[in-house]
VOLUMPA-481857 format. One record per residue (C-alpha): residue in one letter; x, y, z. Coordinates in Angstrom, 3 decimals, decimal comma. Example, Ala and Ser with C-alpha at 12.3 -4.5 7.8 and 13.67 -1.06 7.14 Angstrom:
+---+----------+----------+----------+
| r |     east |    north |       up |
+---+----------+----------+----------+
| A |   12,300 |   -4,500 |    7,800 |
| S |   13,670 |   -1,060 |    7,140 |
+---+----------+----------+----------+
END
This chain:
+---+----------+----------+----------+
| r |     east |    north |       up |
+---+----------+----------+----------+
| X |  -89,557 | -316,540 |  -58,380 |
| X |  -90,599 | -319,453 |  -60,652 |
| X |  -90,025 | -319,179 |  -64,138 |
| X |  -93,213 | -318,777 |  -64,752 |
| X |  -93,660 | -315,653 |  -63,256 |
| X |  -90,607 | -314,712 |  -64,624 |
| X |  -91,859 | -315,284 |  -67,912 |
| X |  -95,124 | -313,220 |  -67,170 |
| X |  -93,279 | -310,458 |  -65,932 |
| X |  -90,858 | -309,897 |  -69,403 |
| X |  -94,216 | -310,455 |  -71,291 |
| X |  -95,959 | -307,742 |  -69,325 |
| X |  -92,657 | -305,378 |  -69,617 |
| X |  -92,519 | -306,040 |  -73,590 |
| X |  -96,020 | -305,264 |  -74,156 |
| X |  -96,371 | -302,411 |  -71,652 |
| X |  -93,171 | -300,227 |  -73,857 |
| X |  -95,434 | -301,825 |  -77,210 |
| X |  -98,365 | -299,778 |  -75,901 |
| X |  -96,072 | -296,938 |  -74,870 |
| X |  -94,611 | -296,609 |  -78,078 |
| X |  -97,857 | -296,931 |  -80,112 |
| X |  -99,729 | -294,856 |  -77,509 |
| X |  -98,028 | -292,839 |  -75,497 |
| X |  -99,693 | -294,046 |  -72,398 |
| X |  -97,540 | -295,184 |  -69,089 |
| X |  -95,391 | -298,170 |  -69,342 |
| X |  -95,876 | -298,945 |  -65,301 |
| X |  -99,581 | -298,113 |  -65,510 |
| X | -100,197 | -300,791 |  -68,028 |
| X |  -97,773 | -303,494 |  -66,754 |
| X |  -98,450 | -303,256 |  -62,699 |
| X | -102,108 | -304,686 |  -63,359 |
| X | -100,453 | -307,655 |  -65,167 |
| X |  -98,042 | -308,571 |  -62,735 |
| X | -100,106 | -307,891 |  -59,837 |
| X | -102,443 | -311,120 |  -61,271 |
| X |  -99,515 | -312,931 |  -61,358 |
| X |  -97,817 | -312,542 |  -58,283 |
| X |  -99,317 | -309,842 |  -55,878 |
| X |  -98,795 | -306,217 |  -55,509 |
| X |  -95,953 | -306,144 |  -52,766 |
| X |  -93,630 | -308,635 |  -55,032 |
| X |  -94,527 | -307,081 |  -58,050 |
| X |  -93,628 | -302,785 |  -57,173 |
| X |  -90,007 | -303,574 |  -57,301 |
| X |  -89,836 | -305,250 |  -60,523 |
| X |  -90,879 | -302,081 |  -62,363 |
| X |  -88,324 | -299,570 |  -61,169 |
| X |  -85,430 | -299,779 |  -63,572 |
| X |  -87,516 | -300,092 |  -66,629 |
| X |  -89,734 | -297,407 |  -65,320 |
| X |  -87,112 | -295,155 |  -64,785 |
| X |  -85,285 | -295,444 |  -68,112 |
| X |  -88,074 | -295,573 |  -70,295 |
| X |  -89,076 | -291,831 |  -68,380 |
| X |  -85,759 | -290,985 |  -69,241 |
| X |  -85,879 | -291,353 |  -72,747 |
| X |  -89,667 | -289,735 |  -72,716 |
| X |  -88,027 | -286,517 |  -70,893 |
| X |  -84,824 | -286,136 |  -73,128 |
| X |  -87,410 | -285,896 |  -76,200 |
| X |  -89,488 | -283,308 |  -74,268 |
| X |  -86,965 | -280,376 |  -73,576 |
| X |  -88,137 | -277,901 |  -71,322 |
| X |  -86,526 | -279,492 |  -68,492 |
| X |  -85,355 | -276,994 |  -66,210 |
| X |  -88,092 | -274,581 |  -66,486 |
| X |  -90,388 | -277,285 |  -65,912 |
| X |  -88,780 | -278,682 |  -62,738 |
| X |  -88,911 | -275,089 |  -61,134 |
| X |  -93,045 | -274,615 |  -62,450 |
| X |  -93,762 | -277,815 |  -60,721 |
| X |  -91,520 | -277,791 |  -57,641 |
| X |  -93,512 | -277,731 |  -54,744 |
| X |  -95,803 | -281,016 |  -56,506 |
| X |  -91,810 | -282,832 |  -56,749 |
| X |  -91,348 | -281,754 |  -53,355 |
| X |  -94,304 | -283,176 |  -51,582 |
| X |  -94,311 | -286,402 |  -53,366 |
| X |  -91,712 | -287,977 |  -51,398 |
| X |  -93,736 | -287,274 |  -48,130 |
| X |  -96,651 | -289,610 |  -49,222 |
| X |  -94,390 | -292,016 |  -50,593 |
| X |  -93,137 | -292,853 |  -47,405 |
| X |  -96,336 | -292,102 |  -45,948 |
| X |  -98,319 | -294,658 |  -48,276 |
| X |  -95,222 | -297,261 |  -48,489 |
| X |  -96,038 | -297,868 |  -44,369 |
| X |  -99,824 | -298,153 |  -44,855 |
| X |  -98,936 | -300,664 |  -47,874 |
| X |  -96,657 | -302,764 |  -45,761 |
| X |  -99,088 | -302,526 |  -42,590 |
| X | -103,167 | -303,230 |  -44,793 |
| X | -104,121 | -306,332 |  -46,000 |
| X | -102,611 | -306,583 |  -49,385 |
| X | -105,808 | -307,323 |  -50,725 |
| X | -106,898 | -303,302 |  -49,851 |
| X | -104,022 | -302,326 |  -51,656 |
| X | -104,895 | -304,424 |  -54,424 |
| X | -108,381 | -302,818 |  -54,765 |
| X | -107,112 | -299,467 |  -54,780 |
| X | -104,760 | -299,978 |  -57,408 |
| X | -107,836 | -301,535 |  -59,408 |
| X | -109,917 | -298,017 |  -58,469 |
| X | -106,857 | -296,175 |  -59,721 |
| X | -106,566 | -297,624 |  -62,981 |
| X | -110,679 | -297,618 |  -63,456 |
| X | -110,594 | -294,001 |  -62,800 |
| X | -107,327 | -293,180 |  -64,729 |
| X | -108,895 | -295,002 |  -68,111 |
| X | -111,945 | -292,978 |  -67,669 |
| X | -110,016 | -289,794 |  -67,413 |
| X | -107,680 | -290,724 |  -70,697 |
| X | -110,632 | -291,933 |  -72,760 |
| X | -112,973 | -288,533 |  -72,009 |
| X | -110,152 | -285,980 |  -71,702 |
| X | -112,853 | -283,404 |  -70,106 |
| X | -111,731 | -279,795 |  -70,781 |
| X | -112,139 | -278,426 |  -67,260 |
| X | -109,076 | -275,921 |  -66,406 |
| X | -108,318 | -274,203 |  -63,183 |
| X | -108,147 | -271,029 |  -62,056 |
| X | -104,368 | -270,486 |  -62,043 |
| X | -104,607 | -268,920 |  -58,107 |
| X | -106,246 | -272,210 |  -57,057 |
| X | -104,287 | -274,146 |  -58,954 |
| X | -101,389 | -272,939 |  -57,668 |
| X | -102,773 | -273,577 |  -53,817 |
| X | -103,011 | -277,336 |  -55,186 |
| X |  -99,747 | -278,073 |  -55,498 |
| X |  -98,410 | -279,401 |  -52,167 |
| X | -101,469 | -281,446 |  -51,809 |
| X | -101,707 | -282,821 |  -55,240 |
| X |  -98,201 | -283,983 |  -55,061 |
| X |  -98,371 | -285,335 |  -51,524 |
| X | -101,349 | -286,950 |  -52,958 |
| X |  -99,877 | -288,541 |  -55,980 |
| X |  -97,020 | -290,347 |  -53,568 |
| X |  -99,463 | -291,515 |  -51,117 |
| X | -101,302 | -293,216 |  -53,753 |
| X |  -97,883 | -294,169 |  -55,344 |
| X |  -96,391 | -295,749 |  -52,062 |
| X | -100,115 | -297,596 |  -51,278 |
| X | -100,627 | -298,749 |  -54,649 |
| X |  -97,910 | -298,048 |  -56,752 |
| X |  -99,744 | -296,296 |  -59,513 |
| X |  -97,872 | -292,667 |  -59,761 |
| X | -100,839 | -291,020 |  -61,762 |
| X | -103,241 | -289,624 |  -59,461 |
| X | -104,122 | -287,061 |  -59,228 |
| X | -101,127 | -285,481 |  -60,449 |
| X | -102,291 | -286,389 |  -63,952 |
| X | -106,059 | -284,956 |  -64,367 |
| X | -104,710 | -281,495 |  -62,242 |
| X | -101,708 | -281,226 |  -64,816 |
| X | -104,470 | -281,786 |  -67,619 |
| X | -106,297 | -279,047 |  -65,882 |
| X | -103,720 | -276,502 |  -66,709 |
| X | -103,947 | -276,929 |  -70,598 |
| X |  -99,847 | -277,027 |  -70,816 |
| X |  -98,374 | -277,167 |  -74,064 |
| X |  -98,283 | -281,341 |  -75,127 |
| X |  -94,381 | -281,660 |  -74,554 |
| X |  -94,252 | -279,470 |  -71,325 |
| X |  -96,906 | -281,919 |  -70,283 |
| X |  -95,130 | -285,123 |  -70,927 |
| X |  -92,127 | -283,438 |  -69,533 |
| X |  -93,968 | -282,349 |  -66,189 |
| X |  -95,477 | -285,800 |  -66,248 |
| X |  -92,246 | -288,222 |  -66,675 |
| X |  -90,035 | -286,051 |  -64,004 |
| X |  -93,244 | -286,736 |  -61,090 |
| X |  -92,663 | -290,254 |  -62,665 |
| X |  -89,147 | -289,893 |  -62,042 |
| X |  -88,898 | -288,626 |  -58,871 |
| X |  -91,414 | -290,822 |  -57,411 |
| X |  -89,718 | -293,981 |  -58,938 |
| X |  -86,027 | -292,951 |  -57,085 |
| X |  -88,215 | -292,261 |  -54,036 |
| X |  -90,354 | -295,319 |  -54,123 |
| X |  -86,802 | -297,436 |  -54,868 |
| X |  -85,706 | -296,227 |  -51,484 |
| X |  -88,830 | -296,859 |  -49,371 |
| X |  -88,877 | -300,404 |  -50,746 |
| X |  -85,259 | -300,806 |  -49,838 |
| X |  -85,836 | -299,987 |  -47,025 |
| X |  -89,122 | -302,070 |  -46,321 |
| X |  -86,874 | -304,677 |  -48,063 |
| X |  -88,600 | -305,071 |  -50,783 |
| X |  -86,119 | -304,302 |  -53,329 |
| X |  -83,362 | -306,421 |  -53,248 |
| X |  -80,033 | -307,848 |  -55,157 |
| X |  -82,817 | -310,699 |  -56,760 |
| X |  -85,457 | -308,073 |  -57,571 |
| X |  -83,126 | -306,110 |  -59,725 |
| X |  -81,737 | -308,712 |  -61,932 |
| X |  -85,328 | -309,415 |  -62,783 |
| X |  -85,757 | -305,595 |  -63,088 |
| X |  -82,797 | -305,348 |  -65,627 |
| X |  -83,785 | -308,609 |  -67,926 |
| X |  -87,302 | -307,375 |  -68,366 |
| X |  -85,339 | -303,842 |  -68,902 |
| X |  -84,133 | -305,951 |  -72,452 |
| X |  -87,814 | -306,556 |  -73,196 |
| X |  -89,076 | -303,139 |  -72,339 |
| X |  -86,284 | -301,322 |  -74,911 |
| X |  -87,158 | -304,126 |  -77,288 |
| X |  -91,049 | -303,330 |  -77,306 |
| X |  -90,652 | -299,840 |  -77,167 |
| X |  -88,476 | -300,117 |  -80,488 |
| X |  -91,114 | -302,194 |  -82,022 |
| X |  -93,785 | -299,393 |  -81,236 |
| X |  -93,208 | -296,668 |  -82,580 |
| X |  -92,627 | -297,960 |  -86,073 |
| X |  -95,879 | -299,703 |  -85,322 |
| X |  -97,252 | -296,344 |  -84,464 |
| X |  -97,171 | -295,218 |  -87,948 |
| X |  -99,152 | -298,517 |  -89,633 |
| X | -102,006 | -298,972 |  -87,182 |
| X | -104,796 | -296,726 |  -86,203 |
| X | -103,635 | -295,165 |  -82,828 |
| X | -107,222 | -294,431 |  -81,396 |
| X | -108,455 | -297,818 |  -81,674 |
| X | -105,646 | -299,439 |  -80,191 |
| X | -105,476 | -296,747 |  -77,546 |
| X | -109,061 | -297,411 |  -76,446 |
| X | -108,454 | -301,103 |  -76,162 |
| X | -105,552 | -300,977 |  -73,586 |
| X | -107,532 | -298,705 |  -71,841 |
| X | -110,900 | -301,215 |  -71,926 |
| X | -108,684 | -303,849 |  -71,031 |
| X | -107,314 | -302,025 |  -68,187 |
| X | -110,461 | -300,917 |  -67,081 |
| X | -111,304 | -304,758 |  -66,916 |
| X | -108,302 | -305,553 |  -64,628 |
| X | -108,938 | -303,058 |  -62,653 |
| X | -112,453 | -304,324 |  -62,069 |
| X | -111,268 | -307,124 |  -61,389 |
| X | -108,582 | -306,390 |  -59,076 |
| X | -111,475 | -303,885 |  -57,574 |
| X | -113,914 | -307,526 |  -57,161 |
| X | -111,256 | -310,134 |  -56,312 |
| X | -111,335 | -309,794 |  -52,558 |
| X | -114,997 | -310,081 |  -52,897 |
| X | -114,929 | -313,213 |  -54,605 |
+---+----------+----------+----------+
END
């Protein structure tokens, strides 16, 4: 990888944990688009798993409700893995450009759901029927696209959780996925000895931004800053969405 890139990456790391420790919202959601631009989708999936992973960690250690939370949501954890693989093979086999496009959808529709919050909630007998397909849902979207927040986000929204049994149902599908996803891309060799000492410099830049957030947090006006990420990823995904038609 040039240094470039390299550079690009770090950058993309550092401000993704910024935004995650002003906002809240997902540190891979708002660096993939970044590094995507830079150096495609397939090169760029590995790159985010060790900061990914530890930055969930620290989210679900603050959260509590660990345990009780795993068992609520085990069937959506169980069927994750499934799709992973499932998506990972349709990733390696489409043009790259598809993939590309989707991930662009996936933000698009994931920055609309964030910005309008709709109050919709589900009946809790349906919702519980949703669970195997929601989370073999979420990791076939994951392993095509590498986005892990549909559409295990807007269902989990549906329930009206309390806010920390939400961010900790969220961060352990994050979780889970991420350990999956490492494997599938091992074994698609995709993640490699090279890949993770990338992975664990822009690690440095992701603690280092996430630091710098949430003191930041306090000084600047959260909902304005929130809806600019979110127009600004609405505009990459657009434009991942248009680039194979240009």
């Amino acid at each position: 990888m040039e240094t470039g890139d390299i550079l690009v990456v770090v950058g993309a790391f550092f401000f993704a944990a910024l935004v995650k420790g002003i906002t809240g919202l997902g540190f891979s959601t708002t660096a993939l688009p970044f590094i995507v631009y830079a150096i495609g989708l397939k090169e760029a999936l590995p790159l985010l798993i060790v900061p990914s992973v530890v930055s969930n960690l620290i989210v679900m250690r603050d959260a509590g409700h660990f345990r009780a939370t795993l068992m609520q949501f085990r069937l959506i954890y169980a069927a994750a893995p499934v799709g992973i693989f499932i998506g990972l093979a349709l990733l390696m086999w489409l043009d790259p450009a598809i993939s590309s496009a989707m991930l662009g959808l996936v933000l698009i529709i994931y920055c609309v759901i964030t910005i309008t919050q709709p109050a919709f909630k589900l009946p809790t007998a349906l919702a519980r029927r949703l669970e195997i397909p929601v989370g073999f849902t979420t990791g076939l979207v994951n392993g095509f696209t590498g986005s892990q927040v549909m559409p295990v986000l807007p269902y989990l929204l549906s329930l009206q959780l309390d806010r920390n049994v939400f961010i900790q149902a969220i961060n352990i599908s994050f979780t889970i996925s991420s350990g999956v996803f490492a494997i599938g891309l091992a074994w698609v060799g995709l993640f490699t000895f090279d890949t993770t000492q990338i992975s664990f410099v822009g690690l440095v830049a992701m603690l280092v931004g996430l630091k710098l957030g949430i003191p930041i947090r306090r000084r600047l006006s959260e909902s304005s800053f929130r809806r600019a990420v979110l127009g600004l990823l609405m505009l990459l995904g657009a434009g991942l969405v248009l680039r194979p038609l240009l």
